[in-house]
C-alpha positions in Angstrom: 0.0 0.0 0.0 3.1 2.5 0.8 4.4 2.2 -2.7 0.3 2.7 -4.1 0.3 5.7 -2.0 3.7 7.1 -3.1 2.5 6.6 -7.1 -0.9 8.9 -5.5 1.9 11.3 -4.7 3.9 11.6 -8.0 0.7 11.4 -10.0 -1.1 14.2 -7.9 2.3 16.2 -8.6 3.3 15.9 -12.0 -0.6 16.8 -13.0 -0.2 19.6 -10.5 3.3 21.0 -12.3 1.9 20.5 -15.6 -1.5 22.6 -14.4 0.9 25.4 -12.5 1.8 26.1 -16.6 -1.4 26.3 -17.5 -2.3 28.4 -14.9 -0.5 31.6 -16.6 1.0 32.8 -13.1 -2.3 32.1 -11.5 -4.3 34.5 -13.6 -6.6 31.4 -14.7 -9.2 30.2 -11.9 -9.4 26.2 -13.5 -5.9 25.3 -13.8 -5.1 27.3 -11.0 -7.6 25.3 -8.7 -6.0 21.9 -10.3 -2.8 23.2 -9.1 -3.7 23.8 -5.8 -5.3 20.7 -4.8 -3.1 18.5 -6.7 0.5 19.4 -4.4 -2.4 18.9 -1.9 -3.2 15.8 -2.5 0.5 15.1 -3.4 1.9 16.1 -0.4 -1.1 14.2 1.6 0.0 10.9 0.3 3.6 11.5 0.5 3.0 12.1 3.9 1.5 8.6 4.1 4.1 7.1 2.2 6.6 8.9 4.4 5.1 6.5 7.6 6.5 3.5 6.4 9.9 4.5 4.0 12.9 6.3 5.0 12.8 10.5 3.7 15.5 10.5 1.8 14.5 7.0 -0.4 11.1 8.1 -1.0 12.1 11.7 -2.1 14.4 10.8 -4.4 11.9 8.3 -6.1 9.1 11.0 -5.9 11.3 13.6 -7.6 13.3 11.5 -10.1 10.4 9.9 -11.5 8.3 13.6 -11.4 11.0 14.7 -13.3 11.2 12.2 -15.5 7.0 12.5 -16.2 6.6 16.1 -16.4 9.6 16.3 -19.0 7.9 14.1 -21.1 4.2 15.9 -20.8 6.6 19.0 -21.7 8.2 17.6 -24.8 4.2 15.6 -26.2 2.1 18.6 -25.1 3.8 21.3 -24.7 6.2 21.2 -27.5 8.9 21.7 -25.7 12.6 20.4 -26.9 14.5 17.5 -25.1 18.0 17.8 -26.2 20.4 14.9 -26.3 22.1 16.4 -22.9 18.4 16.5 -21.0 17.9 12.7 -22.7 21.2 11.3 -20.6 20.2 13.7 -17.5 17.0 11.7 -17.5 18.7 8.4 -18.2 20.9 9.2 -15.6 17.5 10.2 -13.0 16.1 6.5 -14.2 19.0 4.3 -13.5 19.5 6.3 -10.2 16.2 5.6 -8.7 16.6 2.1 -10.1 19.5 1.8 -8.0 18.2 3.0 -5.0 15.2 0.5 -5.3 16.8 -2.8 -6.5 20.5 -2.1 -4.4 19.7 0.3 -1.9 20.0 -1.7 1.7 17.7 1.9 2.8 14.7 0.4 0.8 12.5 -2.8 1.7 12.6 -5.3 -1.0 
């Protein structure tokens, strides 16, 4: 359930991020309400995920993964331009949270 609650978390966030855009520095009510209760809700699960998994683990698997989302909703829907330096920076996010969760003695497997 720790690691449902966690996805809940990085979900809620990344459509929260991709809203805060849309919002136009708040000046649009909609996406400005989807931005507000989505790091709500994102922050409510991580705090649920944070009663069972160690702090540091379970940030760097919310934020690498975050990152890795939102850059992708950037580059399909927002046209923005992944160069190859941002493709191995993400590559290099991926393999470290993949790391952390398959060799990390800090996570339980």
């Amino acid at each position: 359930m720790t690691y449902l609650y966690l996805a809940f978390a990085i979900l809620a966030e990344v459509v929260a991020t991709t809203f805060l855009k849309l919002s136009d520095g708040f000046s649009r009510p909609l996406p400005s309400a989807v931005t507000v209760v989505g790091y709500a809700l994102a922050f409510y699960f991580l705090s649920l995920t944070l009663r069972s998994l160690p702090t540091g683990l379970v940030y760097a698997v919310w934020s690498g993964v975050g990152v890795v989302l939102i850059a992708t909703i950037a580059w399909v829907f927002q046209s923005q331009k992944l160069d190859a330096a941002a493709l191995c920076g993400i590559s290099l996010i991926v393999s470290g949270v993949a790391v952390i969760n398959l060799f990390s003695g800090s996570t339980p497997h």
